[in-house]
C-alpha positions as CSV (number, residue, x, y, z in Angstrom):
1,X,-130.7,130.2,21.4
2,X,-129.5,127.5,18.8
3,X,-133.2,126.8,17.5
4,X,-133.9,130.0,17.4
5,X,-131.0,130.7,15.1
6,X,-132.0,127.7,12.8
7,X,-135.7,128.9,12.6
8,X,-134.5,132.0,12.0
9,X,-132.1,130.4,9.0
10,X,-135.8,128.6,7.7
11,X,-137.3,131.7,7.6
12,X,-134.4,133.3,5.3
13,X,-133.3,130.4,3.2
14,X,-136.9,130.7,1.6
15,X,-136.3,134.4,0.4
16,X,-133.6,133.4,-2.1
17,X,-134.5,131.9,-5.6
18,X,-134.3,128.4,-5.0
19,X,-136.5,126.1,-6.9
20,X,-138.2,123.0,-5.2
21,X,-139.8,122.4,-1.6
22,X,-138.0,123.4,1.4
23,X,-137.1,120.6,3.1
24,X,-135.1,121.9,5.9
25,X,-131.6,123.4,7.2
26,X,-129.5,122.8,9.7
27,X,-125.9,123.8,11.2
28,X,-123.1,123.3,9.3
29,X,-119.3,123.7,9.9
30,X,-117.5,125.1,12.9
31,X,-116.5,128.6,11.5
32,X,-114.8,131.0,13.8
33,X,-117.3,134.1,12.3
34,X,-120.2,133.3,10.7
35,X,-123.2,131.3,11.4
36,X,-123.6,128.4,8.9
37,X,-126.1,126.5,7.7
38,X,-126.6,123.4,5.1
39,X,-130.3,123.7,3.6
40,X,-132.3,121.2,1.2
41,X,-134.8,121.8,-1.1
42,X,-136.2,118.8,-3.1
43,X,-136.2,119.5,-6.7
44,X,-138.7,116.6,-8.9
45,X,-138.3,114.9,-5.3
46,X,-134.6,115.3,-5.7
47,X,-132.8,116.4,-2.5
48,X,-130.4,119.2,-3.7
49,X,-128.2,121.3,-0.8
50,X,-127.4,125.1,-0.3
51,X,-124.8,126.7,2.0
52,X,-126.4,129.5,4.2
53,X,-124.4,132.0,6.0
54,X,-125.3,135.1,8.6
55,X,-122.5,137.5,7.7
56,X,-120.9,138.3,11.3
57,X,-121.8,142.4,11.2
58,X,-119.5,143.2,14.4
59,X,-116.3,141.9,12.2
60,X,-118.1,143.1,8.9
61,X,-118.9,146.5,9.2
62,X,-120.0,146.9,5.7
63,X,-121.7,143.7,4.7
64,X,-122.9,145.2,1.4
65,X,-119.3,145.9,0.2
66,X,-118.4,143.2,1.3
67,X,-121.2,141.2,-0.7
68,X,-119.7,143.4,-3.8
69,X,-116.1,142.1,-3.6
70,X,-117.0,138.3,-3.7
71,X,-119.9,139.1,-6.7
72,X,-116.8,140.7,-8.8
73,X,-114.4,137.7,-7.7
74,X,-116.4,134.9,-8.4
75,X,-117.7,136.3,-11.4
76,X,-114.2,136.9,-12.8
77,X,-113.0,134.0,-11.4
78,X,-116.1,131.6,-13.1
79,X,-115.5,133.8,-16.5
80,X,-111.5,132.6,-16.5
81,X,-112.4,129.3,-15.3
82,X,-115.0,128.7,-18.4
83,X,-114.0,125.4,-20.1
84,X,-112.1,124.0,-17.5
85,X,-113.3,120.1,-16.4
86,X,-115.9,120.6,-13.5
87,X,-115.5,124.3,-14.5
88,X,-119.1,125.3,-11.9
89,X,-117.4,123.1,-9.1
90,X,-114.1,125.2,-9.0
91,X,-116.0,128.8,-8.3
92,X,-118.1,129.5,-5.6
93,X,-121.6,130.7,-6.9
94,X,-123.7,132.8,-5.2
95,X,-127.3,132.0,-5.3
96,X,-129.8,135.1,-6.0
97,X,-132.4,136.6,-3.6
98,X,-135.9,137.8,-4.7
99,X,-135.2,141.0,-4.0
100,X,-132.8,140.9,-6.8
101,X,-129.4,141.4,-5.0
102,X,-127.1,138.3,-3.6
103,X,-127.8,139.0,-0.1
104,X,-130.8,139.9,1.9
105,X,-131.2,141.8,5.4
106,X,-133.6,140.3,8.1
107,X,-136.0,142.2,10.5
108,X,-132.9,142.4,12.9
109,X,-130.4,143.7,10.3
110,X,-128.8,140.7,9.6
111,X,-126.8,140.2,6.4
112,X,-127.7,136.6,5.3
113,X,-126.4,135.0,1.5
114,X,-126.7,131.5,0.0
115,X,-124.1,129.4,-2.0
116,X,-124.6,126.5,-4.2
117,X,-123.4,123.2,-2.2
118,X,-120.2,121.8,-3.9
119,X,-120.8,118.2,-3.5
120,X,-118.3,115.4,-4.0
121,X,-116.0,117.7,-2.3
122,X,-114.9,118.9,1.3
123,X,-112.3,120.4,3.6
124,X,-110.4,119.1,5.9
125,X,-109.4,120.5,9.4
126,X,-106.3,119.4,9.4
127,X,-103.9,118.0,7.2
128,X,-103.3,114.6,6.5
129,X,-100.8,113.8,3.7
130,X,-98.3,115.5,1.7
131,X,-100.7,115.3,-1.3
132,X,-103.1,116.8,0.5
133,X,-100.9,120.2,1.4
134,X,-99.5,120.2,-2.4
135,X,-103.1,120.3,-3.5
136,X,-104.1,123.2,-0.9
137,X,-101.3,125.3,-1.9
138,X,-101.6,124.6,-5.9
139,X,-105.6,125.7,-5.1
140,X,-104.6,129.1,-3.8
141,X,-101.9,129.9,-6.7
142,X,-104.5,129.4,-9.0
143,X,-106.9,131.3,-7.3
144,X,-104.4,134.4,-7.2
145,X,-103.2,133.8,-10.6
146,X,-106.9,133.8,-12.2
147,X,-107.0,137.4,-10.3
148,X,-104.5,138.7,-11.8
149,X,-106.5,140.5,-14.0
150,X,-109.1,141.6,-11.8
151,X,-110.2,144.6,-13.7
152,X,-110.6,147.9,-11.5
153,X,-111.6,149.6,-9.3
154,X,-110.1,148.2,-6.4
155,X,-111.8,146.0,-4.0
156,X,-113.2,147.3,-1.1
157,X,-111.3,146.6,2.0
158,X,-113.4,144.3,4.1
159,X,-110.9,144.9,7.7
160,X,-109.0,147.2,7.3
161,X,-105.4,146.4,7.6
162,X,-106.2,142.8,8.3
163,X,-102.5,142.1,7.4
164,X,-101.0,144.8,8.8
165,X,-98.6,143.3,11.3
166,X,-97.2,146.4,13.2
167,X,-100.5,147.4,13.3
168,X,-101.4,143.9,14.8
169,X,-98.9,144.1,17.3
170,X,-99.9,147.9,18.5
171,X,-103.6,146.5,19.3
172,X,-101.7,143.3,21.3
173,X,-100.0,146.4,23.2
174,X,-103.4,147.9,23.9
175,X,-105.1,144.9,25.0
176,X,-101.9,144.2,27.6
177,X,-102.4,147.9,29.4
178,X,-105.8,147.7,29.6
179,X,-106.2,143.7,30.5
180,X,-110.2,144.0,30.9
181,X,-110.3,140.6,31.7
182,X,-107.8,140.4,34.6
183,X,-105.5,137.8,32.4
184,X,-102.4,139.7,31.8
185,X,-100.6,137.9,35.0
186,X,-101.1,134.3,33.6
187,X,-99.6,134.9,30.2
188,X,-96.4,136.4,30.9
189,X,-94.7,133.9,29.2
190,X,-96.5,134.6,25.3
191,X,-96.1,138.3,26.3
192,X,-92.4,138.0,26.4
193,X,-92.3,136.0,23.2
194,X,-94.2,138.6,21.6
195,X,-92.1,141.2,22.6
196,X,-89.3,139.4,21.5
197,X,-90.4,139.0,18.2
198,X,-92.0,142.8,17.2
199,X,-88.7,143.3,15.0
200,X,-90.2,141.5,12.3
201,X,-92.9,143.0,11.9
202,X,-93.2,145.7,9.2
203,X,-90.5,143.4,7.2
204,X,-92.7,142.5,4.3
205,X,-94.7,146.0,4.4
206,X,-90.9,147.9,3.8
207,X,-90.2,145.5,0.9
208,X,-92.1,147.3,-1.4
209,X,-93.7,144.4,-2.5
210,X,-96.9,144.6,-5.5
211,X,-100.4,144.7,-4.4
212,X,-102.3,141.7,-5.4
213,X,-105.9,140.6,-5.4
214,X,-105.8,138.0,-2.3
215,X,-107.6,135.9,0.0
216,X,-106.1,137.0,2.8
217,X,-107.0,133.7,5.0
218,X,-105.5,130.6,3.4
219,X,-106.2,128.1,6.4
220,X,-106.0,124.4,5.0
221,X,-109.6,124.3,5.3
222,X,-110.6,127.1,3.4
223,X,-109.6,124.8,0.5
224,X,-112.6,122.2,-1.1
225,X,-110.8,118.1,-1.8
226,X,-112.7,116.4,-4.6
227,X,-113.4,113.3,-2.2
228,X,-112.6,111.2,-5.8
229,X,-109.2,112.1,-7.1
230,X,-108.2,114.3,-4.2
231,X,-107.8,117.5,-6.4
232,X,-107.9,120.7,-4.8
233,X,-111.1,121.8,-6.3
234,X,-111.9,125.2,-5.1
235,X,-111.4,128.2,-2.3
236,X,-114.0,129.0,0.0
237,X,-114.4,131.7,2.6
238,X,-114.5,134.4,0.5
239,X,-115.1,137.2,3.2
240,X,-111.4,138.8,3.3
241,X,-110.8,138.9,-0.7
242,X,-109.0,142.3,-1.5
243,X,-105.6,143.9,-2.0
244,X,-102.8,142.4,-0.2
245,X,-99.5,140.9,-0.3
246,X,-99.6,137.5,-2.1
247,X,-97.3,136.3,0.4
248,X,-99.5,136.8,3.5
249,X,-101.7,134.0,1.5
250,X,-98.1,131.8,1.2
251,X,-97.4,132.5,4.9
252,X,-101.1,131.3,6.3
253,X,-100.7,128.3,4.0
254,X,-97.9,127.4,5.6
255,X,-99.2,128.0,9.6
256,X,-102.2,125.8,8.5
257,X,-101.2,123.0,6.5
258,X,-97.7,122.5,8.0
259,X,-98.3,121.4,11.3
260,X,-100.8,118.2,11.6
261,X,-101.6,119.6,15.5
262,X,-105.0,121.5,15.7
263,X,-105.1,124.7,15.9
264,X,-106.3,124.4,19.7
265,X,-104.0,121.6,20.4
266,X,-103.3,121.8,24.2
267,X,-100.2,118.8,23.6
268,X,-97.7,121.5,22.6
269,X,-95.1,118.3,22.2
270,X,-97.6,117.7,18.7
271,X,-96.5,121.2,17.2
272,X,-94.0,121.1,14.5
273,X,-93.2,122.5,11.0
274,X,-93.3,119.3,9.0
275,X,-90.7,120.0,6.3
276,X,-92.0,117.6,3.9
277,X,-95.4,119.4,4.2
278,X,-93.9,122.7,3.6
279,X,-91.8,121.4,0.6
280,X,-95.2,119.8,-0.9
281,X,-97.1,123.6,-0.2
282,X,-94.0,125.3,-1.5
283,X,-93.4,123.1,-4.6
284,X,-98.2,123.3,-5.1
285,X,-98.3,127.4,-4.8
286,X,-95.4,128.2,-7.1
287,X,-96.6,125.5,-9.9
288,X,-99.6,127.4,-10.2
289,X,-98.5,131.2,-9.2
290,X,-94.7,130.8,-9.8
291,X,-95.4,132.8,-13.5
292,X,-96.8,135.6,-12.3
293,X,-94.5,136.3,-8.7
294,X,-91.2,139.0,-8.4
295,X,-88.0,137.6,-7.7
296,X,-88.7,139.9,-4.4
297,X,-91.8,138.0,-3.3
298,X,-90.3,134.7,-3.9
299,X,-87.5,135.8,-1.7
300,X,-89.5,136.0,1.0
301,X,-91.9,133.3,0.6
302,X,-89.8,131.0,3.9
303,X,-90.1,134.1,6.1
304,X,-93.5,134.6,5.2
305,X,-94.6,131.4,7.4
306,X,-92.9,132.7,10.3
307,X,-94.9,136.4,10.2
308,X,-98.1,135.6,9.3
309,X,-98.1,132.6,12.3
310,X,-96.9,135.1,14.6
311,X,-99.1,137.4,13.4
312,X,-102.0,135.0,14.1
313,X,-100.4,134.5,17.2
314,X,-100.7,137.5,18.7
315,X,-104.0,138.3,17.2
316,X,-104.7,135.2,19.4
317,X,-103.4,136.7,22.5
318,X,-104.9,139.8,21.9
319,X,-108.1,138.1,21.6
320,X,-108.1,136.0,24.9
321,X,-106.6,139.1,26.8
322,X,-109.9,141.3,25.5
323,X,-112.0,138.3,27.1
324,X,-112.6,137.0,24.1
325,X,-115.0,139.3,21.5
326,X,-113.6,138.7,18.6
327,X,-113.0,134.7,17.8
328,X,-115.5,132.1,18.6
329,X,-114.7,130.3,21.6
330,X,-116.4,126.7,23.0
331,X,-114.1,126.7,26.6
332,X,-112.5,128.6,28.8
333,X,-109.1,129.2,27.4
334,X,-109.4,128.3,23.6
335,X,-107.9,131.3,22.5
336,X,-105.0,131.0,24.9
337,X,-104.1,127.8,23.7
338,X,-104.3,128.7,20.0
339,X,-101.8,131.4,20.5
340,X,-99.5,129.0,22.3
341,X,-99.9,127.2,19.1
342,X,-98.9,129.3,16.9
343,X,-95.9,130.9,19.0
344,X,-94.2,126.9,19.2
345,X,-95.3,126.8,15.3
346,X,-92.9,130.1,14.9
347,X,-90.0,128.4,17.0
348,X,-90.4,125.2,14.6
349,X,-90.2,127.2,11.5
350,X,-87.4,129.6,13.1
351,X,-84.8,126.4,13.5
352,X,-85.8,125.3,9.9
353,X,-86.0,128.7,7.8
354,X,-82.5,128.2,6.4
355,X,-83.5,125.0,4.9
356,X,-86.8,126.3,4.2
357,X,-84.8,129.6,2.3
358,X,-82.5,127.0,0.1
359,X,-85.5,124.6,-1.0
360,X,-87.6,127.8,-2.3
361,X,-84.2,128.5,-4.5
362,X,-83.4,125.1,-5.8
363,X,-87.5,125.0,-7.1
364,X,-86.7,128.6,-8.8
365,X,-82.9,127.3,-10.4
């Protein structure tokens, strides 16, 4: 199955305008939804490297619109980024097909696209130093702030109500009647703590918060390090750009980069809000999109960690109790324990948020 998915990758990669000799491709990353691949072509004997990716059309029903969102974003994005030092490594840009479009469809109906490779630069899985998290966070503020100004129409929703937490919790509900994998009985424990927690749910939704242009999956490592000064360089994962709260982005920040436990950890003892990591995403986010935020949204940006890991929490749970269709899984269990993950990340956050609530105001005095 795995060669057959790279030969079918060196059959594609050749029907995007790429100079040079084919040289090869092969797997790349450890995504949760799409199938990636690094390829090479030699250019004057020069190897030079792409980023190949089968969109995932079961999460993606509309793979053209969704191809449309991120041609408008990084286009805008490249356009208010012109001038800037290493302005081409800071955008994502797509690489053309022959047939004239950014993406092509195989003989199976596969959506497949190609990036230029950002070299000099990567992510991490998890992070490592403070540095690191103020660098993240910095990343995605610019990246909402340079969208600002998206002109319209309004991008195309992707998933709809991908952020939509009550909405969330209502398919958690479903997957716990109908238990279609027999597993309801061995997670009574995360049931509980989902119930106990499905008061905060439509909290940011009733705030009347603005609609921003968002990314809408700010994991730590959809953020590119320049390997040389450290820099956050540029955001990645592009797939879930479109109208949203800016503070879902804050709150999956702070789930991902706060914690230096996996996201699969099994050692629950190893799950903790780092404060000092959420000071150094707090202080990295609000130097870069601090001018353009409400005095509402920066209200909530401490309780924003808390709902958006629960959120993911659930979604986890949700996941594991389905048997499993929706997030990649390599053992029996995965998902299971990355909900477990995110539920002790939510008690972490819970006994710090008043401390969290005063720092945010003392960076706004």
């Amino acid at each position: 199955m795995a060669m057959s998915k790279v030969k079918d990758a060196a059959d594609v990669v050749q029907l995007f305008q790429v100079r040079g000799d084919f040289a090869g491709v092969a797997p790349f990353g450890n995504g949760h939804i799409n199938d990636s691949y690094c390829a090479v072509f030699l250019e004057a004997g020069v190897p030079v490297r792409f980023i190949l990716q089968r969109i995932n059309g079961n999460i993606f029903k509309n793979p053209a619109a969704l191809m449309e969102n991120i041609e408008r974003v990084t286009s805008h994005l490249a356009a208010r980024g012109s001038g800037e030092p290493d302005c081409d490594r800071r955008v994502l840009t797509l690489i053309p097909a022959r047939n004239g479009r950014t993406w092509i469809v195989d003989a199976a109906g596969n959506h497949w696209r190609m990036f230029r490779f950002i070299e000099g630069a990567h992510a991490y899985e998890a992070v490592e130093t403070t540095g690191q998290a103020f660098q993240a966070a910095r990343a995605f503020g610019r990246f909402q702030r340079l969208l600002v100004d998206l002109p319209a129409p309004r991008l195309q929703e992707t998933i709809p109500d991908f952020h939509h937490t009550p909405k969330r919790f209502a398919a958690l509900e479903r997957a716990i009647a109908l238990d279609v994998a027999g597993r309801a009985i061995q997670v009574k424990q995360e049931i509980e703590f989902a119930c106990a927690h499905q008061s905060m749910t439509g909290v940011l939704l009733d705030a009347n918060l603005p609609q921003r242009v968002a990314h809408n999956d700010t994991k730590f490592n959809n953020v590119l390090l320049d390997d040389a000064t450290g820099e956050g360089i540029c955001v990645i994962d592009l797939d879930t750009v479109m109208s949203g709260l800016a503070l879902y982005d804050f709150g999956d920040m702070v789930r991902t980069t706060t914690s230096r436990a996996m996201e699969d950890e099994r050692d629950l003892s190893r799950v903790a809000m780092q404060f000092p990591m959420f000071e150094a995403v707090t202080r990295g986010y609000l130097a870069a999109a601090g001018s353009f935020l409400t005095k509402a949204e920066k209200q909530y940006l401490g309780f924003s960690g808390k709902l958006v890991t629960f959120e993911q929490g659930i979604r986890f749970l949700a996941d594991y109790l389905a048997g499993d269709p929706y997030y990649k899984v390599h053992r029996d269990g995965q998902n299971l324990d990355r909900c477990r993950t995110q539920f002790k990340l939510v008690e972490s956050i819970e006994r710090q948020e008043e401390k969290m609530n005063r720092l945010v105001e003392s960076i706004e005095a």
